[in-house]
N, C-alpha and C positions, 0 to 999 in steps of 0.2 A: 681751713688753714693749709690743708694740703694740696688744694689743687693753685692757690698762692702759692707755694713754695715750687709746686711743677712748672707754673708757668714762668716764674723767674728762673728758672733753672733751665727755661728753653729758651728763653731770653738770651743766655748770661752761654748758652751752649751756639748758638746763631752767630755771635758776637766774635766766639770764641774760633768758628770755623773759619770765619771769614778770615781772621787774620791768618790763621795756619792754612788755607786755600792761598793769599795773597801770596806768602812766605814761599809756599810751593811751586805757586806761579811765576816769581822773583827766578827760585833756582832752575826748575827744567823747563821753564817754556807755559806760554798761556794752554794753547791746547793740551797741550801732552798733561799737566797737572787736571784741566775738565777730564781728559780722558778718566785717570786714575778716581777722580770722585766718584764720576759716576760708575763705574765698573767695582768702587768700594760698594759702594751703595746698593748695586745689581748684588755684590756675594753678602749683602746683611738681607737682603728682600730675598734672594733665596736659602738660607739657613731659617730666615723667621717662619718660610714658608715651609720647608721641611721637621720646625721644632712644633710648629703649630696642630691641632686637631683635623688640620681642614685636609681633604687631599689635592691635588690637580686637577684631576677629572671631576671634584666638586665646584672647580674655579671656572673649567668653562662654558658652561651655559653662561652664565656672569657676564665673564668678558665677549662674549659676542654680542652680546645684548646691549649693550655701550654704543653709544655713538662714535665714529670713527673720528670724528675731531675731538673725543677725549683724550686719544692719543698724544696731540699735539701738546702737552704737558711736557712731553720728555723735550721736545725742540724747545717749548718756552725756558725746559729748566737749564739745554744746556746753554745755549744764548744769556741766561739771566749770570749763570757760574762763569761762563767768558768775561761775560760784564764787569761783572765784582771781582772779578782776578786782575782784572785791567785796572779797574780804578782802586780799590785798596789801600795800594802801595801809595793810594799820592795823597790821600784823604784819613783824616783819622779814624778810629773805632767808632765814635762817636756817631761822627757824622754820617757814616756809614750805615751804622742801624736809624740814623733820620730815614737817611735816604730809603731805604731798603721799606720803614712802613710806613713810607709817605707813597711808595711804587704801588706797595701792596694795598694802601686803603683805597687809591683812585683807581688800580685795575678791579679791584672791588665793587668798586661805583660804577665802574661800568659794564662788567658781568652780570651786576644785578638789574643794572635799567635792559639789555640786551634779553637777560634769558627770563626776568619776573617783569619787567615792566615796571619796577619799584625805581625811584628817583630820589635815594636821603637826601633831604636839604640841609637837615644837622652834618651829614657825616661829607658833604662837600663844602658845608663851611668852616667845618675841625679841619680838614685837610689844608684849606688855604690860608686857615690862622696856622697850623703849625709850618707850610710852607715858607709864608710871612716872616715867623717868627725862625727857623731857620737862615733865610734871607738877610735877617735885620744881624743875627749874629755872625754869620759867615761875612757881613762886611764891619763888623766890630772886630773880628778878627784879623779880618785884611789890614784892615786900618793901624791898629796893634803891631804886626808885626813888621809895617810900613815905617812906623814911627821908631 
């Protein structure tokens, strides 16, 4: 039961950023509001890493050993923040979090055929029935607000 309540709780916290990322991108600027996330985000990764057991000098053996296109995370993430700051404001909550794990299950699908060789037929046919089913209601809504 409890890792049900965390997971709606990260749900319900995703949902929750995006609009106040939007809100802030509204007021100062698309870039300038990515800037501030990520630079929040840089001072909670270094406090977590300072309250933590681990020290720095235990981190990098670690991080060298990484692939250098692991890096490329931080460019996905800011491009993905530009994204969703850009579009937010024109799209509801809703639709938003479609969008946002409909991105995330087919970069999924393809991460995994790339890096495992593994190809879900199930999880590329969830994606195009909730694609679909997205589709079918964004123009019952169109249609709706037409009328």
């Amino acid at each position: 039961m409890f890792y049900i309540f965390i997971a709606a709780l990260s749900g319900v916290s995703t949902v929750i950023s995006r609009i106040i990322n939007a809100n802030l991108s509204t007021k100062i600027g698309m870039y300038q509001s990515t800037f501030y996330n990520f630079l929040t985000g840089l001072l909670f990764s270094i406090l977590t890493l300072l309250f933590s057991k681990e020290s720095f000098s235990d981190c990098l053996p670690i991080l060298t050993a990484i692939p250098i296109t692991a890096y490329l995370g931080g460019l996905v993430g800011v491009a993905s923040i530009s994204i969703s700051n850009f579009v937010a404001p024109k799209i509801s909550a809703f639709y938003m979090a479609l969008l946002i794990f409909v991105g995330q299950l087919f970069i999924g699908i393809i991460i995994d055929y790339f890096t495992l060789d593994i190809l879900s037929i199930g999880k590329v046919v969830g994606g195009i029935i909730v694609v679909i089913g997205l589709s079918y209601n964004l123009m019952l809504d169109k249609k709706s607000s037409t009328n």
